[in-house]
Every structure is written in structure tokens, then in C-alpha cells.
C-alpha positions in Angstrom: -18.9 -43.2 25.6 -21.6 -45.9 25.8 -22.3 -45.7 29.0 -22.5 -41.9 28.9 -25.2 -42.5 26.4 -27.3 -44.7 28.2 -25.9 -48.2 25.9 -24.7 -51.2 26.4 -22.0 -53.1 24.4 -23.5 -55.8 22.9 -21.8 -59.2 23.8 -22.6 -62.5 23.6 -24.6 -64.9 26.2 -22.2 -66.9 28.7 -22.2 -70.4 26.4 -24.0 -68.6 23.2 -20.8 -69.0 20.9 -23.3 -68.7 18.0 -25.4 -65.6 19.3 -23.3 -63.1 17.0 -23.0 -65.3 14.4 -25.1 -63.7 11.3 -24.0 -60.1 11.7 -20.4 -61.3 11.9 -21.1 -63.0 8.7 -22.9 -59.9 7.3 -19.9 -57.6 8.4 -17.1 -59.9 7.3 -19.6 -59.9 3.5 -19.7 -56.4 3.8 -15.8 -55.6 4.1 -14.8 -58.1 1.4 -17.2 -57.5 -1.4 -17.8 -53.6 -1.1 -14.7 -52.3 0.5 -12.6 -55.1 -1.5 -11.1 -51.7 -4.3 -10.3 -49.6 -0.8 -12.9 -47.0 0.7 -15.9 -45.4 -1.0 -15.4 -41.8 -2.1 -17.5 -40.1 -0.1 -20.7 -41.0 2.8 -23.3 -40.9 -0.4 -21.5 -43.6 -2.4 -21.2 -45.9 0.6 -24.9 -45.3 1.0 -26.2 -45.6 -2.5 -23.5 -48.8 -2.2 -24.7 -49.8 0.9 -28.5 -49.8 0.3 -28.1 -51.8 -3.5 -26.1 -54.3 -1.7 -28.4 -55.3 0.8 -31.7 -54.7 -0.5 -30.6 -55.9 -4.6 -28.3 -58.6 -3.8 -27.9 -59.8 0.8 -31.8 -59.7 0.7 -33.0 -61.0 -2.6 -30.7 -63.3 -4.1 -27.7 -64.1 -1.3 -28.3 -67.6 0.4 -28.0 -67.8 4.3 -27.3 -70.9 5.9 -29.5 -69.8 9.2 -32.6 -69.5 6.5 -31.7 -73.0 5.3 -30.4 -72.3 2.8 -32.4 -70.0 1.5 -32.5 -65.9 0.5 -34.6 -63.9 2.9 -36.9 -63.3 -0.1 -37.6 -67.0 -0.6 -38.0 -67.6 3.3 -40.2 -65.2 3.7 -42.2 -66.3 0.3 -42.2 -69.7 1.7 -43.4 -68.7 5.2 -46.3 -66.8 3.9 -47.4 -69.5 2.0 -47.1 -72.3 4.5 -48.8 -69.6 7.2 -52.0 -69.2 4.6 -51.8 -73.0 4.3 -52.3 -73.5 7.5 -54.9 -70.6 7.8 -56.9 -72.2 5.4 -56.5 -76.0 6.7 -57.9 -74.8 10.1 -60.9 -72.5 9.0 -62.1 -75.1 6.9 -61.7 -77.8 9.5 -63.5 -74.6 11.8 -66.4 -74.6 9.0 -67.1 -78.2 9.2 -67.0 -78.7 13.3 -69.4 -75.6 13.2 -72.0 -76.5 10.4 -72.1 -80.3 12.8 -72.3 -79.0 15.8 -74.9 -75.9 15.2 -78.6 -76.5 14.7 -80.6 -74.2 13.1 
């Protein structure tokens, strides 16, 4: 069936035991804390149920071990802020080789 459509099985890299590893963890998430009471009632609940899990709870306030530790929410926050940092740090260091260097 894949191949009919033009896909290809995802697997993982020859030595990459690890290369899977986060959507395993999401799945195996998945299975035990929404499909833990048996199986939603119909496609729109396992939507709705879905959608509040990942966004409400896997994205904002879940801690990952390949973000250190961290939600997605606060890595991102935290990359952001270290990118601006560093944004700053260098057009200020940019400001002062400029000013030395040109002569008016």
C-alpha cells in the first residue's frame, strides 16, 4: 500500500537505535493516558481529545528529556531569549567596531 502510494516506511538508520525515540515516547504517552478508559466514542472526541492533549498539556506543561528537561514552551521561551541575547551582544559589539573604524 505504501509503495503504491509513492511512501516509504519510516525505519530507523543502521546504528541510530535512538532515531525513533521521541515519537515512540509520544505514542506510548498517547495510548496510556487517553485511551487508558478504552476507545473514544466517535472520530470528533478523539480529535477534540487529541488536540487538548497536545497543545494544553504534551506542549505546554509535559517535561521532555530530549529538551532537557524542559516543556517545549519553556525551550522555545528560552531559545528565543538566548537568540535575542546574542543578537544584541553582536550588534552592539557591530556598533562599536563601526563608530572606530569609520571616519566621518
Amino acid at each position: 500500500m505504501l509503495r503504491r502510494q509513492g511512501c516509504e516506511q519510516s525505519q530507523s538508520r543502521a546504528g541510530e537505535t535512538y532515531d525513533n525515540a521521541c515519537g515512540e515516547s509520544f505514542f506510548s504517552r498517547y495510548k496510556v493516558e487517553l485511551l487508558e478508559g478504552g476507545a473514544f466514542q466517535d472520530v470528533a472526541q478523539a480529535r477534540q481529545e487529541t488536540f487538548a492533549d497536545i497543545e494544553c498539556y504534551d506542549n505546554r506543561v509535559r517535561r521532555h528529556s530530549a529538551l532537557g528537561h524542559r516543556s517545549p514552551e519553556e525551550f522555545e521561551r528560552d531559545y528565543c531569549q538566548s537568540t535575542v541575547t546574542e543578537a544584541l551582544a553582536f550588534n552592539q559589539e557591530r556598533t562599536k567596531l563601526l563608530s572606530n573604524t569609520c571616519v566621518r
